[in-house]
N, C-alpha and C positions, 0 to 999 in steps of 0.2 A: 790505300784509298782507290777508289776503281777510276773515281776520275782524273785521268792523269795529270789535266793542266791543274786541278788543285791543287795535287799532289806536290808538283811541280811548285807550286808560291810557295807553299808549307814547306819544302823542301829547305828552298831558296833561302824563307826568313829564318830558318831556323839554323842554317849554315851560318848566314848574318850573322847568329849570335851568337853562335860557336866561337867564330874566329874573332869579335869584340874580347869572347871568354877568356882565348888563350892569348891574349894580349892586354889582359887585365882593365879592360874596358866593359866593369861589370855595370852598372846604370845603362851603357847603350846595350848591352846584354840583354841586361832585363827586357827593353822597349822591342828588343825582337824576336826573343822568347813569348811575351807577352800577345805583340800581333799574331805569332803563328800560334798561340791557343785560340786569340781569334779567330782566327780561320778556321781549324781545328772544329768551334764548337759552331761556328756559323753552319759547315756541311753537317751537323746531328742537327740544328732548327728546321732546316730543309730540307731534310731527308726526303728523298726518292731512292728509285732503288740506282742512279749514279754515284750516291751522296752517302757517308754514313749515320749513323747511327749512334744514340749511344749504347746501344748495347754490344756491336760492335768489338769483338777481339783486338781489333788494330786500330780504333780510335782509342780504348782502353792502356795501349801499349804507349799510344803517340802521346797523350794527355801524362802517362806516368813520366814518361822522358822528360816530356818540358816540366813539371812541376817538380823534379829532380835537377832538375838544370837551373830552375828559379831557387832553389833553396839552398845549391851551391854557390851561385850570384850571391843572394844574402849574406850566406857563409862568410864567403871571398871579404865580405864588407863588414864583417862582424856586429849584422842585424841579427843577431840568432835569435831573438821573437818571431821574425818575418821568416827566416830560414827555417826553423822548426813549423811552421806552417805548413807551410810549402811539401818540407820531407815531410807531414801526416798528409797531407791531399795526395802524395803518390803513390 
């Protein structure tokens, strides 16, 4: 992301849910995976040329991570409706 305090909360939430992950804390998982695709898709609605895009090589990358991330969440919980989702959206 070029902006880096974006970049920086995207980061942030998405560590959040990481370490929810490996501490088997999948529902607060999801809830931070989930903001940081907020965020994610909030810089492609406002795209300037700070902001992405979605066309976008490294929002493309960032949006596959977390919708990999969310479907291992699911996974973990054995939603696999919801988890199979997830792994086709990424």
């Amino acid at each position: 992301m070029k902006n880096s305090t974006i970049n920086d909360i995207f980061e942030h939430i998405k560590k959040q849910g990481n370490e929810h992950y490996k501490n088997n804390h999948f529902t607060e998982s999801i809830e931070q995976y989930a903001k940081a695709l907020g965020v994610l898709k909030f810089t492609a609605s406002y795209a300037n040329e700070e902001l992405y895009t979605e066309e976008d090589e490294e929002y493309s990358r960032k949006k596959a991570i977390l919708f990999t991330n969310l479907g291992l969440c699911y996974k973990a919980m054995e939603k696999y409706d919801e988890a199979f989702e997830f792994f086709g959206e990424a």
